[in-house]
C-alpha positions in Angstrom: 0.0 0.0 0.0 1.6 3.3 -1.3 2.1 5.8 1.7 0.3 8.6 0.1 -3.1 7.5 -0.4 -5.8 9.9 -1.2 -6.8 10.5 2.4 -2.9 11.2 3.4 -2.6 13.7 0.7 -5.9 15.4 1.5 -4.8 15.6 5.3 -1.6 17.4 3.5 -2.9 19.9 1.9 -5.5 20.6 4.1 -2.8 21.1 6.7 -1.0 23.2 4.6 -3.6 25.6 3.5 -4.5 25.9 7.4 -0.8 26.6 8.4 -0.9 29.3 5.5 -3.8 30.4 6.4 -2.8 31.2 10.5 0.5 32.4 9.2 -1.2 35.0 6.8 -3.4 36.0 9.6 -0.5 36.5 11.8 0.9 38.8 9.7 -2.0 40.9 9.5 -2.0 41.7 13.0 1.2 42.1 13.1 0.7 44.9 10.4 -2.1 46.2 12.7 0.3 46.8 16.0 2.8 48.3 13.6 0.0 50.8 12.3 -1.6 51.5 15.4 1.7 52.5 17.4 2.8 56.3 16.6 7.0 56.5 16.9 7.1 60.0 16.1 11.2 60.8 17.5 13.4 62.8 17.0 15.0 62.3 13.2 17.9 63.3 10.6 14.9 63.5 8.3 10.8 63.3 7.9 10.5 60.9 4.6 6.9 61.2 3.4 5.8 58.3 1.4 3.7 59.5 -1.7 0.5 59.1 -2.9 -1.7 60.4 -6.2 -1.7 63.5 -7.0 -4.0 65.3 -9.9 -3.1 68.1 -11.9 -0.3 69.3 -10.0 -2.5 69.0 -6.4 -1.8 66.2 -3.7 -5.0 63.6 -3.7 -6.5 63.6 0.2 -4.3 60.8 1.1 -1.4 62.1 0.2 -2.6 65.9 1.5 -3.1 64.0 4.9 0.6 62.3 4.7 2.5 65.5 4.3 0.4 67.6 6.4 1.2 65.5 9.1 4.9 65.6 8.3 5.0 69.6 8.1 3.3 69.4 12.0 6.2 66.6 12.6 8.1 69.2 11.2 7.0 72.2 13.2 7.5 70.4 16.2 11.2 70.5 15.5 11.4 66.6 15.0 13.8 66.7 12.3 15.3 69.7 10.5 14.2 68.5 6.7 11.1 66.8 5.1 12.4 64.0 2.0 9.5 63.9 -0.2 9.2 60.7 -2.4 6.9 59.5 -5.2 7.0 58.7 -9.3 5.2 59.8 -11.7 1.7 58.1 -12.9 0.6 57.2 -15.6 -0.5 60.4 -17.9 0.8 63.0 -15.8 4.2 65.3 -16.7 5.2 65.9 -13.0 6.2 63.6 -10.1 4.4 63.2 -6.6 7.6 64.2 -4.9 7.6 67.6 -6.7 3.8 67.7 -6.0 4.4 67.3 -2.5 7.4 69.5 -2.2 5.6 72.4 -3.6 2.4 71.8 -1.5 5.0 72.0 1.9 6.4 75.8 0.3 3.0 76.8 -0.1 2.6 76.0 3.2 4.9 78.1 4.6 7.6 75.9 4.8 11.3 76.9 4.3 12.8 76.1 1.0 15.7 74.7 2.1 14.1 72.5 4.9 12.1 70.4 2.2 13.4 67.9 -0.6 11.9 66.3 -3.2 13.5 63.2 -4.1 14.0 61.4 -7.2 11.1 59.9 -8.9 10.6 56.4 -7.7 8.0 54.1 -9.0 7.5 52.1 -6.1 7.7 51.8 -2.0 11.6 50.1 -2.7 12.2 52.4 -5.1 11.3 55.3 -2.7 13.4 54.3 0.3 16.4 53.7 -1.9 16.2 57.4 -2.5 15.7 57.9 1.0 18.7 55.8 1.7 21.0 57.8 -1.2 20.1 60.7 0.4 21.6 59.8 3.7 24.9 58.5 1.7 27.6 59.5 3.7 25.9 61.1 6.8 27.0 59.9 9.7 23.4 59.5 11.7 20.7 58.0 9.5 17.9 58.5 11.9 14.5 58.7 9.5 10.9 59.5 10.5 8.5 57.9 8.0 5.2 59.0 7.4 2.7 57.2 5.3 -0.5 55.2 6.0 -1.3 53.2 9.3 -1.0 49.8 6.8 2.5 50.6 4.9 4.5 51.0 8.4 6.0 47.4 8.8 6.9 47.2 5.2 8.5 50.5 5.7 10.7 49.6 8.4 11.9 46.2 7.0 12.9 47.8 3.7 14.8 50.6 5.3 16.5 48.7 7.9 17.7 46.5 5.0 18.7 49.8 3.1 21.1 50.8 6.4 18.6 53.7 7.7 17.5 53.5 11.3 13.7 53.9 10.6 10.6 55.3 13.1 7.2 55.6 11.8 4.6 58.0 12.2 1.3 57.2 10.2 -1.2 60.1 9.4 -4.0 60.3 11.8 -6.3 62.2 9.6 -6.0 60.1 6.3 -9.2 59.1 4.1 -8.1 55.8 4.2 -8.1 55.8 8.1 -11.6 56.6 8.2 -12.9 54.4 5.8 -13.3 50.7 8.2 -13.7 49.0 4.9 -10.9 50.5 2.4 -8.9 50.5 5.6 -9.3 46.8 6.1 -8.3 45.8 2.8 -5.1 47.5 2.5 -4.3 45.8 5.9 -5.4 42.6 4.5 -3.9 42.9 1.1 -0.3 43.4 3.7 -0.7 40.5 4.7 0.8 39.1 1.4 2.6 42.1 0.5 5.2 41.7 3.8 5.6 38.6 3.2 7.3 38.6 -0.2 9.1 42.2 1.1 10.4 39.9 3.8 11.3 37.1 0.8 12.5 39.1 -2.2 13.8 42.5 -0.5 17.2 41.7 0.3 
């Protein structure tokens, strides 16, 4: 009688699917304490994630992201804000330049805001965040994004050499919608995974 009968390889996978299962949902609350804990520190730098922007004007979620770094800001947490983002599909500018112009409009001072180079994606981003530091003896950085990006955030920039903290924005669209909220945090749970994997 062959050892894997029907039954034996039905207990498998069943066991398997379970394990995958408890081990996806672990991640998702492990997302969950990592968005729901505010490490707002002292920094070298704010780095604000981006987010869409139309026409040359920051979408809410991203408006809520880098109005919450400019108050990071004014509470002296760091002397400069790094601005990040690429450019989407039809539009001529990047969401870095976007969001460095909305922070000057603000009233912030030119020299204490940076947009970076245009990255298309969250590793693409931090790498700018990390170039920037090139050099620098401290590499403290305060990121600011969304309550769900934060632990993908921190393992991607500890793995880039930056010492990161994150601050999400309490005021973000996202945030206050339960339902678009919960399936970004979901959709994490696959998405840190892989980051964990395949960003080395």
């Amino acid at each position: 009688m062959p050892f894997w009968t029907l039954r034996r390889k039905l207990v498998a996978v069943v066991t398997v699917m379970v394990a995958l299962i408890f081990g996806w949902a672990a991640v998702v609350v492990a997302v969950a304490l990592a968005g729901a804990h505010d490490q707002a520190t002292a920094a070298d730098a704010i780095a604000v994630l981006g987010a869409a922007q139309y026409n040359g004007r920051p979408s809410p979620v991203f408006r809520a992201r880098l109005d919450h770094a400019a108050a990071l800001y004014q509470r002296g947490l760091a002397p400069v804000i790094l601005v990040t983002g690429g450019v989407g599909s039809g539009d001529t500018v990047s969401e870095s330049e976007v969001g460095r112009r909305y922070l000057l409009r603000a009233g912030l001072p030119d020299g204490a805001v940076v947009g970076l180079p245009a990255g298309a994606s969250t590793s693409a981003s931090l790498e700018a965040v990390a170039q920037w530091f090139s050099g620098k003896d401290n590499r403290r950085v305060l990121l600011v994004s969304d309550g769900f990006h934060m632990l993908r955030l921190r393992i991607i920039a500890t793995r880039l050499g930056l010492l990161p903290f994150t601050s999400p924005a309490p005021n973000s669209p996202i945030r206050s919608n339960p339902r678009r909220n919960a399936a970004y945090f979901l959709a994490e749970g696959f998405k840190v995974p892989v980051t964990w994997v395949f960003n080395r």
